[in-house]
Phi, psi and omega in degrees: 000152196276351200249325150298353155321301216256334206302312195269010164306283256254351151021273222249027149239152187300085171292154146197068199318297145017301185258035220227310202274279203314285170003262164328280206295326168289339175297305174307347170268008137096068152303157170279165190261146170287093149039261165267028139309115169208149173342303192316307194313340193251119197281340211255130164320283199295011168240001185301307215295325161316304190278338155317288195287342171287336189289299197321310188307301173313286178351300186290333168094037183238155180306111159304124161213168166303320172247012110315313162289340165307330169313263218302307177321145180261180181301310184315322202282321181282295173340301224265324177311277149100154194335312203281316184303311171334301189250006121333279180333260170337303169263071167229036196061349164341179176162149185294333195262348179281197195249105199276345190284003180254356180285293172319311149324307187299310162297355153293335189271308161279331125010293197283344183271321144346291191287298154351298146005252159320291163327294158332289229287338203285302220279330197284298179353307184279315175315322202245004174264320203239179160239065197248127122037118155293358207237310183292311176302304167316329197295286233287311175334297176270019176293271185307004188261319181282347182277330181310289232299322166284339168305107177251231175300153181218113177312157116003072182305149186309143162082010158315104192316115148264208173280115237279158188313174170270126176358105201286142185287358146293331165302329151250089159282127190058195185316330163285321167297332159314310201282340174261285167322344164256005164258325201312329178283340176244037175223154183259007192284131170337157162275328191273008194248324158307280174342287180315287174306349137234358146315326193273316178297284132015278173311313198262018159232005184270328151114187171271068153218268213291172173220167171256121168270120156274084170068226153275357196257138198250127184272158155207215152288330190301142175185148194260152167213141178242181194233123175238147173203188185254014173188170173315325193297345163328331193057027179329287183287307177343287180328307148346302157324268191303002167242023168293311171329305193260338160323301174290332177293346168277315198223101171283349197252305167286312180313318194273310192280252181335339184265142186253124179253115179069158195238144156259327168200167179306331171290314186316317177305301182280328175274023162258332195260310226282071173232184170277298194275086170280033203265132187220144175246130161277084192287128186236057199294338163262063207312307193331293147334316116011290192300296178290358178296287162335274201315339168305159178276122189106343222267132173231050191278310171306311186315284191318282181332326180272325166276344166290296215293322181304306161216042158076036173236136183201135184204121196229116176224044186247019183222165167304316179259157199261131147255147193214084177231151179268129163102047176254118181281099218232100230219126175215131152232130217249166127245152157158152210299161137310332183283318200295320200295330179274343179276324210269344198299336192292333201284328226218134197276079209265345181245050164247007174122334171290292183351289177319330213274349168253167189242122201243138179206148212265130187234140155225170197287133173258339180222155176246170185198082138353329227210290290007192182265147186298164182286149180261120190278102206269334171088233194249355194308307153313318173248018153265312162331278181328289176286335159307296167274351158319297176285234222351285171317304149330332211263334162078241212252070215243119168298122189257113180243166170293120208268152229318299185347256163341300195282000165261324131011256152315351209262327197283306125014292204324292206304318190277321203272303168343310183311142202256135162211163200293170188061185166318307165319299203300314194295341175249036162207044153296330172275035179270359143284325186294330177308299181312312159320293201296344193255270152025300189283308190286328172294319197293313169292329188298303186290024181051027175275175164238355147259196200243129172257173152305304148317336165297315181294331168291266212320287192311331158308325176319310201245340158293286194309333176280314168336298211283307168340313197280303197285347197256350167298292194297293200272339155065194203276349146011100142244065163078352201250157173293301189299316178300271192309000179252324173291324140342278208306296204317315199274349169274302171296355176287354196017198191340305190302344199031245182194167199246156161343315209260356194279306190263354162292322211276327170325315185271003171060054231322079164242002172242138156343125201288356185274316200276343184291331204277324164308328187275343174282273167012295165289324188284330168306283192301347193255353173071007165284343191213146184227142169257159183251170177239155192214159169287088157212124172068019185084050194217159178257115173231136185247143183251121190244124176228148208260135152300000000 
């Protein structure tokens, strides 16, 4: 069983598998969530690893069950648990009605002895390291013994990003939003994960011709999005399926032709465009597959990926044959979990500018439909689809700018989407004006116009303010550093009182360097995430750190 793995590490600490088991096995009978529940409470790898995914799940606002949780486990996590512990769980007398609040006490109790623990260990550590006082050692003992005694449950921090609204109804606007309130009744896939994946799909079949001028930089349709949810049950790919239908029915020749479903390298990528016809949708059902993809050493997949969205140029000269093409219309749509995606990110260089180059939006299952959904009365919906490209095509290689309306607009817009902001977020939603453009632009071409309206600029807001949401659920206050960002979370549970120098060495159980804590404050300092004070106690100098 999987679960004899961990047992005789967690021995010689204060356990209680038993409620540990009952825990777990009342989430699966589809128990209410305990609250004041955290990873920590649970000492066995393997029920840490359970309960991660049932929190993911409870997260998404989805039903806990068995094949669901099978789901949400990546493979290596279902091996290492395995079948037989699983359905322990399951037949182990659990039921949704009982009364879960004294197991849970109980992993509380144990928890805080843990911790106790762990503090011994700290202080014979400082006995035999240093030359700090019996009188300083009673200090810091009893510092951290009144924080045990106050440690209850721990909320959320305030203002802390959940899950982003649902999509403002300026977005969907015109023939995309029409073609999406008439899939929505037979499908169990987001609306706003519908939306997208056709504004984007759209774009990459209306071809490279108007654009929006920026400076010198030419906007065009093309544009990357990823779908991001917490499990296949997400209706991630699904969603696709159905706006397909009417896509092909505009262009049979880009449905069939023009889509890469996954890239192995950037060359594959430049001898998918080295055609007459550069129009390429890159289908990625598997963002993960992607990533890692990137990350290899040599790999010039990102590079490529980033001068296509920028100005259409891809040039691959690492082979006998050279490619070198101009006017390439390069389209990319992604899936993939939030775990995978926060896992493969450490692996991939994702805050170099690729990242940015997407529109990232958070999608769940909104209905379930036993049956599936029904044919669809697609209406007049096909054939404005149909005259949208068509004056596109006409309209050829025709600069589009925005009209008095829309540019006052904009001009009040600029200032906000401009702003630089810290961490990971900031680095993948730096491009949000160009995102707004391009999306704009592409509502404007959905309406046969040749300017930028207002209600286009309304829409394209619509869905950047969801975009940004989405990204800021996934990365939260993140910057890409391990060390950095766990002194954050700590220091966020720490609420007002914050946490003192030694508070937050003690945290890392003093396995990090007393150089990397200083790089990381530091780094949380200068970013205006954190601020330190210097204090007095007991004739003694300490600095004290609290998250802004």
């Amino acid at each position: 069983m999987a679960g004899s793995k961990t047992q005789a590490a967690s021995d010689q600490l204060p356990t209680n598998h038993e409620a540990e088991r009952a825990v777990l096995g009342f989430l699966l009978a589809g128990g209410n969530w305990p609250e004041d529940l955290a990873v920590r409470d649970f000492s066995l790898e393997v029920n840490q690893i359970l309960f991660r995914a049932m929190d993911a799940i409870h997260l998404a606002g989805e039903t806990i069950e068995l094949p669901r949780l099978k789901v949400q486990l990546t493979e290596k996590e279902l091996n290492y648990v395995g079948i037989g512990y699983l359905a322990d769980l399951v037949s182990g007398g659990c039921y949704r009605e009982m009364p879960i609040a004294p197991y849970v006490g109980k992993l509380k109790e144990a928890t805080s002895k843990r911790d106790v623990l762990h503090l011994g260990h700290i202080l014979i550590g400082h006995i035999h390291s240093d030359d700090r006082s019996s009188l300083e050692l009673l200090d810091i003992a009893g510092a951290a013994l009144e924080k045990l005694r106050e440690r209850g449950p721990q909320p959320a921090p305030a203002g802390a990003p959940g899950w982003p609204e649902e999509m403002r109804e300026a977005a969907f606007y015109g023939v995309a939003g029409d073609l999406v309130r008439r899939i929505g009744p037979h499908t169990e896939s987001d609306p706003a994960a519908l939306l997208l994946q056709l504004l984007i799909s759209w774009g990459s079949l209306a071809g490279r011709g108007p654009y929006y001028l920026a400076e010198a930089d030419r906007h065009h349709t093309n544009e990357f999005a990823v779908i991001v949810g917490t499990s296949s049950k997400a209706r991630k790919g699904t969603s696709y399926g159905r706006i397909m239908a009417p896509l092909r029915a505009v262009d049979e020749t880009w449905a069939d032709t023009r889509q890469v479903p996954g890239l192995g390298s950037g060359e594959a990528l430049a001898d998918a465009v080295d055609v007459e016809d550069k129009r390429v949708l890159v289908q990625e059902g598997e963002l993960a597959r992607l990533l890692a993809v990137i990350g290899r050493e040599g790999s010039t997949v990102s590079s490529i990926l980033r001068t296509a969205w920028d100005h259409g140029t891809m040039a691959v000269a690492t082979r006998a044959k050279k490619v070198n093409v101009q006017g390439a219309h390069i389209s990319l749509l992604g899936h993939i979990t939030r775990d995978e995606l926060l896992r493969r990110l450490s692996e991939t260089e994702m805050g170099n500018g690729f990242g940015n180059r997407i529109l990232w939006a958070c999608a769940r299952r909104t209905k379930l439909l036993p049956h599936g959904g029904g044919e669809i009365d697609f209406g007049d919906v096909i054939y404005r689809l149909k005259v949208a490209t068509d004056c596109t095509r006409r309209m050829g290689n025709t600069r589009v700018r925005f009209n008095r309306e829309a540019a006052a607009v904009w001009e009040r817009e600029y200032a906000g989407l401009s702003d630089a902001r810290p961490g990971m977020l900031g680095s993948m939603t730096s491009r949000a004006e160009a995102h707004v453009v391009r999306l704009s632009l592409i509502y404007a071409l959905l309406d046969a116009a040749t300017e930028i309206g207002p209600q286009h600029l309304a829409a394209a807001l619509a869905v950047w303010r969801y975009c940004f949401d989405s990204a800021r659920f996934i990365w939260g206050d993140a910057l890409g550093d391990p060390v950095a960002d766990e002194v954050l979370r700590s220091l966020a549970g720490a609420g007002g009182e914050g946490m003192t120098r030694w508070e937050v060495s003690d945290r890392f159980s003093g396995h990090k360097k007393a150089s990397e804590l200083d790089r990381a404050l530091g780094m949380l300092e200068e970013r205006g995430l954190i601020r330190s004070v210097n204090e007095n106690t007991n004739g003694r100098r300490l600095t004290r750190y609290r998250k802004l």
